[in-house]
C-alpha positions in Angstrom: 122.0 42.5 78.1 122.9 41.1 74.8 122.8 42.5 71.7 119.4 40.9 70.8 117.5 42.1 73.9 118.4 45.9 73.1 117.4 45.2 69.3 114.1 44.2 70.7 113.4 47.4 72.6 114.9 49.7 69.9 112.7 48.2 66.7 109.5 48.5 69.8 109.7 52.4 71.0 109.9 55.4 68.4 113.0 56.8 70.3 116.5 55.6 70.9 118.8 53.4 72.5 122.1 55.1 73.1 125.1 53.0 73.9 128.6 53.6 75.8 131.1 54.7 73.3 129.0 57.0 71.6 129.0 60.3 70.8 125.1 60.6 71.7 125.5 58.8 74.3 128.5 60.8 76.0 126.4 63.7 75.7 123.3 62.5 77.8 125.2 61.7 81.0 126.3 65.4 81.0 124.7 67.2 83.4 125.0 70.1 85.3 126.9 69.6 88.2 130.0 67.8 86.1 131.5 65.9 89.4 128.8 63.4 88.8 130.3 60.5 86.2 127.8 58.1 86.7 127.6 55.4 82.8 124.4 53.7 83.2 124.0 50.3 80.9 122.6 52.2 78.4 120.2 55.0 77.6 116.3 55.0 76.6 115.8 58.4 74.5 112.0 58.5 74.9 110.2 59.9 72.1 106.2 59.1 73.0 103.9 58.1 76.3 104.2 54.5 74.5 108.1 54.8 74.8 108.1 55.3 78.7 105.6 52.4 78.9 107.5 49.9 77.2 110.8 51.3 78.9 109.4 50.4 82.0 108.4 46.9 81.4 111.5 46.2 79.6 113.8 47.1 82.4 111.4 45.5 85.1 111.3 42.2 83.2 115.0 41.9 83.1 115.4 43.2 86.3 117.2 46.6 85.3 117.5 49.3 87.7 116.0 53.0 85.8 116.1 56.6 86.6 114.8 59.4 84.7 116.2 62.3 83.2 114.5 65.5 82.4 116.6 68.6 82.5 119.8 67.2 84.5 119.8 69.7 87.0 119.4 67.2 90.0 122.2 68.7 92.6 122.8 65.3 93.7 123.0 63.2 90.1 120.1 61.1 91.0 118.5 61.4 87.7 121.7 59.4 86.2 122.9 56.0 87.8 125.6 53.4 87.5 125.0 50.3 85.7 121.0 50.5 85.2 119.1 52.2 82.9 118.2 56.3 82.0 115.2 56.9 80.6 115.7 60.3 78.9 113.1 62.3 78.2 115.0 65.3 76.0 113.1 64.4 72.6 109.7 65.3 74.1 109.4 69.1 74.6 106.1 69.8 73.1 104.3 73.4 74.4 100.7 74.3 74.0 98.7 77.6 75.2 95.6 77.3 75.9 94.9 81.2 76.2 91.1 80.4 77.2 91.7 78.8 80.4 95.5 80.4 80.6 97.1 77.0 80.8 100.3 75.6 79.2 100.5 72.2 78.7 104.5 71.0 78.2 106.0 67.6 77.9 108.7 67.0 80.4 111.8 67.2 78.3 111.5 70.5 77.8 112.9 73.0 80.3 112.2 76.2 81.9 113.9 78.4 79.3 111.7 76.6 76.3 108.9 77.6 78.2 109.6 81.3 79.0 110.6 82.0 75.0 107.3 80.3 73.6 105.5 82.9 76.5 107.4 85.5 75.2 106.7 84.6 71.7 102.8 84.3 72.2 102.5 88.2 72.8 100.4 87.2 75.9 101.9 88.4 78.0 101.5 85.6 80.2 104.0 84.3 82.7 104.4 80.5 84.4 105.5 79.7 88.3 108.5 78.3 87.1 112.4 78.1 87.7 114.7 80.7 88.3 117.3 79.2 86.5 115.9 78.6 82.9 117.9 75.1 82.4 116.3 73.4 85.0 113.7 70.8 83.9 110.3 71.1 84.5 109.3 67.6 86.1 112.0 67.5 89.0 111.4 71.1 90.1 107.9 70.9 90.0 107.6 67.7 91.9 109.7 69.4 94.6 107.4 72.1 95.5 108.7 75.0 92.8 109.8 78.2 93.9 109.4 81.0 91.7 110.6 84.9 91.4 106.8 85.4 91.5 105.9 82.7 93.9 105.0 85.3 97.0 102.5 86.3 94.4 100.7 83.6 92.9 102.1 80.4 95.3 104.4 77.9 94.6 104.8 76.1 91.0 102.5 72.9 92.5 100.2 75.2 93.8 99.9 76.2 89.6 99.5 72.6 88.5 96.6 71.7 87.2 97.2 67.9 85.8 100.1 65.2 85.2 100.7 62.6 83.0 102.1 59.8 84.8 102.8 56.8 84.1 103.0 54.4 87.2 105.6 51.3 87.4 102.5 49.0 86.6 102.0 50.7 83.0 99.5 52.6 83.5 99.3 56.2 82.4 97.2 58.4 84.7 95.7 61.7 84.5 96.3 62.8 87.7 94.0 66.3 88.8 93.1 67.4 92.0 89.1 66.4 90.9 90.1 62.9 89.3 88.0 60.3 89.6 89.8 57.5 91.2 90.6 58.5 94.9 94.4 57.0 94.4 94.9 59.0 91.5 94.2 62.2 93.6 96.1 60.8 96.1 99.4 60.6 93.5 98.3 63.9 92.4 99.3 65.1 96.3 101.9 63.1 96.3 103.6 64.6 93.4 103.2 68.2 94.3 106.2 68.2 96.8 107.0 64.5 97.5 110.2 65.1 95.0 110.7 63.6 91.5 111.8 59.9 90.9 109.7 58.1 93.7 105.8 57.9 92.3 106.2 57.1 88.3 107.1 58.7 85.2 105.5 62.4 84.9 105.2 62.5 80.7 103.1 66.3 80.3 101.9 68.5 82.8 99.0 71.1 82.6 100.2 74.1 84.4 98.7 77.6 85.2 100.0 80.9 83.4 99.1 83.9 84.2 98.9 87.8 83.3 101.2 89.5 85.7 100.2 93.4 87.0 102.5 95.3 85.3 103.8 93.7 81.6 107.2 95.0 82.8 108.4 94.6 86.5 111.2 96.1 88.3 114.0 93.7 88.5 117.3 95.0 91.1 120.5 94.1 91.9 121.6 95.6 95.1 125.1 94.2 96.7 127.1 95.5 99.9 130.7 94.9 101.1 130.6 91.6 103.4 132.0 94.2 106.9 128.3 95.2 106.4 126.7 92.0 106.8 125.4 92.5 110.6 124.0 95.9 110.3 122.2 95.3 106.6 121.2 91.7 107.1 119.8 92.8 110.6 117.5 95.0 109.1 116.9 92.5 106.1 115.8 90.4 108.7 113.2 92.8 110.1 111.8 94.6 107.4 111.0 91.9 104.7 108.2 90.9 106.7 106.7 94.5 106.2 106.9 93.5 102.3 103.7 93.1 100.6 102.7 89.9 98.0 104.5 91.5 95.2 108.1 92.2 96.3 110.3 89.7 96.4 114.1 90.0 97.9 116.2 87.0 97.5 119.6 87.2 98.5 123.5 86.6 97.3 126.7 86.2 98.6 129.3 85.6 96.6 132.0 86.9 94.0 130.7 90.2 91.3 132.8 92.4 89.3 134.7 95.3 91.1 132.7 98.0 90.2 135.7 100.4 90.2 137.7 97.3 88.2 135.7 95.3 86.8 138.5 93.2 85.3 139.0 91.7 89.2 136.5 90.6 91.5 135.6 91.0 94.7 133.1 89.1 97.6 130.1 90.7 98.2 126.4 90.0 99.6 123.3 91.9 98.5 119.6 91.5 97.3 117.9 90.7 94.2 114.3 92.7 94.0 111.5 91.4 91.7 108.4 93.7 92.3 105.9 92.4 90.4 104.1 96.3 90.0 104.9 99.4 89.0 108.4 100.1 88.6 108.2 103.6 90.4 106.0 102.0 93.7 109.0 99.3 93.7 111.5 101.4 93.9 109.9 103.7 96.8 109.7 99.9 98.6 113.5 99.5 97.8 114.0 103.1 99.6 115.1 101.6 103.0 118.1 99.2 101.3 119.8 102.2 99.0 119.6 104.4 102.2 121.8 101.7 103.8 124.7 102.9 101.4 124.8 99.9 98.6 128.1 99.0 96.9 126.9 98.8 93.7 122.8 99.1 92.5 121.0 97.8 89.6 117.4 98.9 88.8 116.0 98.0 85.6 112.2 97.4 84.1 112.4 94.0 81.8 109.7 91.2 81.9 109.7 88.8 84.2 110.7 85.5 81.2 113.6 87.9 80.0 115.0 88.4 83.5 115.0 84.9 84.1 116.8 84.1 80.8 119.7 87.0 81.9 119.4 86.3 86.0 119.6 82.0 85.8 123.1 81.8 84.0 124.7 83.8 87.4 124.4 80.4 89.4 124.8 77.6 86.9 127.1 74.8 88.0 127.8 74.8 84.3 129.5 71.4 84.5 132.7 72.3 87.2 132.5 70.0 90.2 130.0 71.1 92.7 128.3 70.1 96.1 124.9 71.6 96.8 123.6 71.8 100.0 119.6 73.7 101.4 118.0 74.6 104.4 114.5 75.6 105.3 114.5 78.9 107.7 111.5 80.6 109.7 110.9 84.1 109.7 113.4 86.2 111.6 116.3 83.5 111.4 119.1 86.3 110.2 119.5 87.0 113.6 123.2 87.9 114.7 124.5 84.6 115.4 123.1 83.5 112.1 124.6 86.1 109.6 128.3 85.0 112.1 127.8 82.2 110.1 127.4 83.2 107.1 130.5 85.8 107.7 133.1 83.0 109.0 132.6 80.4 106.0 132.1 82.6 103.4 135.6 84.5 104.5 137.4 80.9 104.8 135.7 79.0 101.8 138.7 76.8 100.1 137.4 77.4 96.6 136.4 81.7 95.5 133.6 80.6 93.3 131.4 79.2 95.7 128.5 81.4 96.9 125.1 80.8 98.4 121.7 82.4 97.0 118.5 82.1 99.6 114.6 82.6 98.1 112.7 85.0 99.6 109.4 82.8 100.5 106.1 83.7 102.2 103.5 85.5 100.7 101.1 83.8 98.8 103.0 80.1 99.7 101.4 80.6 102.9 98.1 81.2 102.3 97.7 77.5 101.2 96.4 75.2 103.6 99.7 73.0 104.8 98.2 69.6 104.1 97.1 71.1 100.5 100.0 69.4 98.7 102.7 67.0 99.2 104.7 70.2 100.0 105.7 70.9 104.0 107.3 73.7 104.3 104.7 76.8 103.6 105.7 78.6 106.7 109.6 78.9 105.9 110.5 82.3 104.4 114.0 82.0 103.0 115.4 79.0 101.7 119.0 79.0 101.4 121.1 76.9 99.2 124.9 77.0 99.2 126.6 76.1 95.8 130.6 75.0 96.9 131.9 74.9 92.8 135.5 73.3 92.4 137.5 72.2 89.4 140.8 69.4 90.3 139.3 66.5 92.2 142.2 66.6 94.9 140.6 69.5 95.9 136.5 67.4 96.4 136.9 66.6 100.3 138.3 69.9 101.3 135.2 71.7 99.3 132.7 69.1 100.6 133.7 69.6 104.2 133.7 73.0 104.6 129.9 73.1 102.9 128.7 70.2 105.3 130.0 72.4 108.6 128.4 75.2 107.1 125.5 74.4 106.8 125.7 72.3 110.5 126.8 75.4 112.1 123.4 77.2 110.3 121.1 74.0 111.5 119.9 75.6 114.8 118.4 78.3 112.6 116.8 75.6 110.2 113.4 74.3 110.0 114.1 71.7 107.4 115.3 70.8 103.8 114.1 71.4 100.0 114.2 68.4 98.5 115.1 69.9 95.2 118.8 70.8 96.6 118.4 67.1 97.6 121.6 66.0 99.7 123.4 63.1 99.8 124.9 63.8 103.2 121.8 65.2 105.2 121.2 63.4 108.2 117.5 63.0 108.8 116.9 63.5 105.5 113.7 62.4 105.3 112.0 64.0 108.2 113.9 67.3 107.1 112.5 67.3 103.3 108.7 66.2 104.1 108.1 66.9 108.1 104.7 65.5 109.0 103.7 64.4 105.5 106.3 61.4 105.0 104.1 59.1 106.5 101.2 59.9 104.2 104.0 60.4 101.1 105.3 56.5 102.3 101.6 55.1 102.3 102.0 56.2 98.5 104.6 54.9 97.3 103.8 51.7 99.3 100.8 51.5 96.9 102.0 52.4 93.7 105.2 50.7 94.1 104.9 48.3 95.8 108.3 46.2 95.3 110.7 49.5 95.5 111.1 49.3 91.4 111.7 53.5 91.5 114.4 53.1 94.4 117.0 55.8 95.1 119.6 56.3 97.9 117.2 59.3 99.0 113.7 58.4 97.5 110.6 58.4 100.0 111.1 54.2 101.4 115.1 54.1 101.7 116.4 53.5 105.0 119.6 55.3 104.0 121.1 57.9 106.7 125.3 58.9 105.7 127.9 58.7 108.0 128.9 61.9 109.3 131.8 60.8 111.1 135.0 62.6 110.5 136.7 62.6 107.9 133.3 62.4 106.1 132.3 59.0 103.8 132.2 61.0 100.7 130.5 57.6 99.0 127.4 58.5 99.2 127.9 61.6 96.3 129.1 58.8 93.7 126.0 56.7 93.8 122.5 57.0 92.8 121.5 53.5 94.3 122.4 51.9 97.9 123.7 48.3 97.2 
């Protein structure tokens, strides 16, 4: 583009135009997961609806490839590119409560942690369906489906979502509802509640659903055992979460802590973290059955739910080291012994000590939504495990990346399927894995409100991208947003 063309676009949008070589512009292709270096052409700082309009045309009339940016958590990079265009949304984080029909309404550069302070600063008491970790964006995860601390409770984050502001490649911007008028527009509206970020438009605001918890404080735990126990604790893990009511959720961990008798070295562990969303003294009674199992180290404490996740989400930030993320979908009872072999041989040989794996404890509520109710497919799963292999020298990348890929090969007969928010850039299958029985209906879509590819991706719902798993792996793939 010459110097002309980007003058055009910069005196026609309220944002800005960053270029290579500057500071402003170094600091919006950081993201999380730091072995991503993608340098698009240039980025589009959006600053208004009319911004991500005219940012669309632009780049379609001289033939520009775009992504978009919200909170820069995607595991894979795809919300960067090389050589096209970002459209960054970070300049448009407005929050409003509407306490009457306990909805927030947030623009999608803001993230998870913006919205958890402004809760806490309303005195409401009310809570969102949102992220764990309080970085993340808002328009990516909730696209994906959304799982929450709270989700067993009150569903997943699209099953919370009231509207969207989208704005399709033919510059249009839709209010998309589950009672709009047009049929296509509720049709979007599906599609965007699970059928991942990046593929239907540009989501500008959303409307989502707060609300008042039933206990202003809940018991929040941190429970971890030495890794010789795995068998006999995850064995009964296995069994006895499904006795759990709605409110308790029990993720899990495995990874480095503190050495609670030295804290200045640490030491591997697994363990639970408990959210009861209750009474602090019924929660702990349900906790009875993991302290009588002889816990290395326990942490019960009462906090609301928005602080926790401001102290809990830093634990498993990438925090810009190199990092390969891989997910799985499993079915209830998949810790069975073979399974939890698994997890003991590759978390005893992985090359790098900070890696570590963290799996949601699902069910609950999620279930209790009709399966063809959003563009999400994976209601029945009940722990979702994603494995976070975090590196630093790039001579040590393949030996990382392979030891995560067999991993989580060796776990796939205990796997229904993928999240599509820990999207994977080496998952065979990828696309029957993340949507199941809904990608025909999620291609139908995007076949209509996309009709020339404009929002293409390596992964996005259309590509007929599948990696090359041969050994030695093609590690390609995880340097590229688009498939030349």
């Amino acid at each position: 583009m010459d110097q002309q063309d980007l003058s055009w676009l910069q005196r026609h949008i309220s944002g800005a135009v960053l270029l290579p070589g500057t500071p402003a512009y170094d600091q919006a292709v950081v993201i999380d997961n730091g072995r991503v270096q993608l340098r698009p052409r240039f980025i589009v700082q959006a600053n208004s609806t009319q911004d991500v309009v005219t940012t669309l045309a632009y780049c379609k009339q001289n033939d520009l490839r775009l992504t978009t940016k919200g909170g820069g958590h995607s595991a894979a990079g795809y919300s960067l590119n090389a050589g096209g265009v970002v459209l960054d949304l970070s300049l448009m984080t407005a929050i409003e409560l509407d306490t009457e029909r306990r909805v927030v309404k947030v623009q999608m550069g803001a993230r998870w942690h913006a919205v958890y302070v402004y809760l806490i600063n309303s005195g409401t008491g009310l809570i969102p369906i949102g992220g764990g970790c309080p970085t993340v964006g808002i328009p990516g995860f909730m696209q994906g489906g959304g799982y929450s601390f709270v989700s067993r409770s009150y569903g997943l984050s699209v099953d919370n979502l009231v509207s969207i502001t989208l704005v399709t490649v033919d510059g249009k911007v839709r209010k998309l509802s589950a009672d709009a008028s047009d049929p296509f527009d509720r049709e979007l509206f599906w599609a965007c509640r699970g059928g991942g970020g990046g593929n239907w438009g540009v989501a500008v605001d959303m409307e989502i659903k707060v609300h008042l918890p039933n206990t202003e404080k809940m018991l929040t735990g941190q429970i971890r055992y030495s890794p010789d126990r795995a068998q006999e604790v995850l064995g009964f893990y296995n069994r006895w979460v499904e006795t759990l009511p709605n409110e308790m959720a029990v993720y899990g961990i495995w990874g480095l802590i503190p050495d609670p008798s030295n804290p200045a070295q640490k030491i591997q562990t697994f363990g639970f973290t408990a959210i009861y969303n209750g009474e602090f003294g019924a929660g702990a009674k349900l906790l009875q059955p993991l302290l009588e199992l002889g816990p290395l180290t326990v942490s019960l404490n009462q906090i609301t739910l928005p602080e926790f996740e401001l102290i809990n989400g830093a634990t498993t930030l990438v925090a810009n080291r190199s990092a390969y993320i891989r997910a799985g979908m499993m079915p209830p009872g998949a810790f069975k012994p073979e399974c939890i072999a698994v997890f003991e041989r590759f978390m005893a040989s992985a090359p790098s000590p900070d890696s570590f794996i963290v799996w949601t404890h699902a069910g609950g509520r999620i279930e209790e939504f009709p399966d063809d109710s959003t563009g999400f497919a994976h209601r029945a799963a009940r722990f979702v495990p994603e494995l976070k292999a975090i590196w630093d020298q790039p001579q040590d990348t393949r030996a990382n990346v392979e030891w995560a890929h067999a991993f989580f090969a060796a776990l796939e007969p205990f796997f229904s399927g993928a999240y599509v928010n820990y999207i994977d850039p080496l998952l065979d299958h990828w696309a029957r894995k993340y949507y199941l029985d809904h990608y025909p209906r999620l291609l139908r879509i995007k076949q209509q409100c996309d009709p020339d590819g404009f929002l293409a991706f390596q992964q996005g719902v259309g590509s007929d991208f599948e990696p090359d798993l041969s050994l030695p792996l093609n590690l390609a793939p995880l340097n590229r947003t688009f498939v030349d």
